[in-house]
C-alpha positions as CSV (number, residue, x, y, z in Angstrom):
1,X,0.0,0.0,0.0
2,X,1.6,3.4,-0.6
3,X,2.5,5.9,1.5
4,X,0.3,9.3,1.8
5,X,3.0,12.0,2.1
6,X,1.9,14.8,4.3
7,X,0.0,17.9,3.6
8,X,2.1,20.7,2.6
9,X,0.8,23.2,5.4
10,X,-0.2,21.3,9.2
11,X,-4.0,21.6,9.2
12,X,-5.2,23.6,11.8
13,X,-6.7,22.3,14.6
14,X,-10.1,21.4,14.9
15,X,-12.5,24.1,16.9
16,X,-14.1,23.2,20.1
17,X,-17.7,24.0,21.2
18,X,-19.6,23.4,24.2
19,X,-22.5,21.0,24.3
20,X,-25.5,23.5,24.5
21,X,-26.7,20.7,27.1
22,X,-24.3,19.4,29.3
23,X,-21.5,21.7,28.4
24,X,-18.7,19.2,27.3
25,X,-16.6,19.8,24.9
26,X,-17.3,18.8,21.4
27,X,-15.0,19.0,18.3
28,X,-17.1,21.0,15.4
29,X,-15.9,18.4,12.5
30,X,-17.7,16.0,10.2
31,X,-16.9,13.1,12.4
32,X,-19.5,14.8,15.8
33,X,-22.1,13.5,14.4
34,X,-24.7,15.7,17.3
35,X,-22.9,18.6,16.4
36,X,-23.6,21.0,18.2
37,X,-24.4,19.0,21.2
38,X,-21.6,15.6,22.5
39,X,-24.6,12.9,22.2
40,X,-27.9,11.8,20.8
41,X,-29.1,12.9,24.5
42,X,-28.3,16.3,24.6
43,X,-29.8,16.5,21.0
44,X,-33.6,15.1,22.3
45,X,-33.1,17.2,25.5
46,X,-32.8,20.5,23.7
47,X,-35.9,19.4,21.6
48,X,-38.0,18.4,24.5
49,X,-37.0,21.7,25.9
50,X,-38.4,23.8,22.6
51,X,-41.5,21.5,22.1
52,X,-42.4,22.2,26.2
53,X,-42.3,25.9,25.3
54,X,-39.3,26.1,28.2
55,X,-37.0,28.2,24.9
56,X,-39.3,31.0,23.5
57,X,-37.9,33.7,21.0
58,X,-39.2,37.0,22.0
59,X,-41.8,38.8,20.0
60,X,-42.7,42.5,19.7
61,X,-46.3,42.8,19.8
62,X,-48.4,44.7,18.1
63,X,-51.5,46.5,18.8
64,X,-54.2,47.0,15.5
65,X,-54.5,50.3,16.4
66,X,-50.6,51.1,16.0
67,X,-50.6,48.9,12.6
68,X,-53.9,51.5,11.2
69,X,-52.7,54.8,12.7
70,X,-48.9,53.8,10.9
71,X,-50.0,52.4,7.7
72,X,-48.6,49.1,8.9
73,X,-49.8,45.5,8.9
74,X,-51.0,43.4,5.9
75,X,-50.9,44.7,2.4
76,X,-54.2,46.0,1.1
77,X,-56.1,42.8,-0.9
78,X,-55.8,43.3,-4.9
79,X,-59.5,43.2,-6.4
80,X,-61.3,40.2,-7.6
């Protein structure tokens, strides 16, 4: 079998996250397959975690009144 000769230029190393779980580190390569989290486990935590509503994105409401009085909100309805 031959011999691979090395790369001209030493690859740099790989960057390390932290599991947004547990916090261990996890290499951020092809190979982490639960990328960004160290394990299948951490994955299905997180998601139980967003589909429990215990994550929420904040939203800006918005009153109808503010949406008239602006000239925002939905686009006008083109006729028939």
């Amino acid at each position: 079998m031959p011999v691979q000769a090395p790369p001209p230029f030493p690859l740099p190393a790989p960057r390390t996250v932290r599991c947004p779980t547990c916090g261990a580190p996890v290499e951020w390569t092809a190979a982490s397959r639960w990328r960004p989290f160290c394990s299948e486990r951490c994955r299905t935590v997180d998601l139980g975690a967003w589909a429990s509503e215990r994550y929420r994105v904040p939203v800006v409401e918005r009153d109808d009144d503010e949406d008239a009085a602006t000239g925002g909100g939905d686009p006008p309805s083109r006729p028939g």
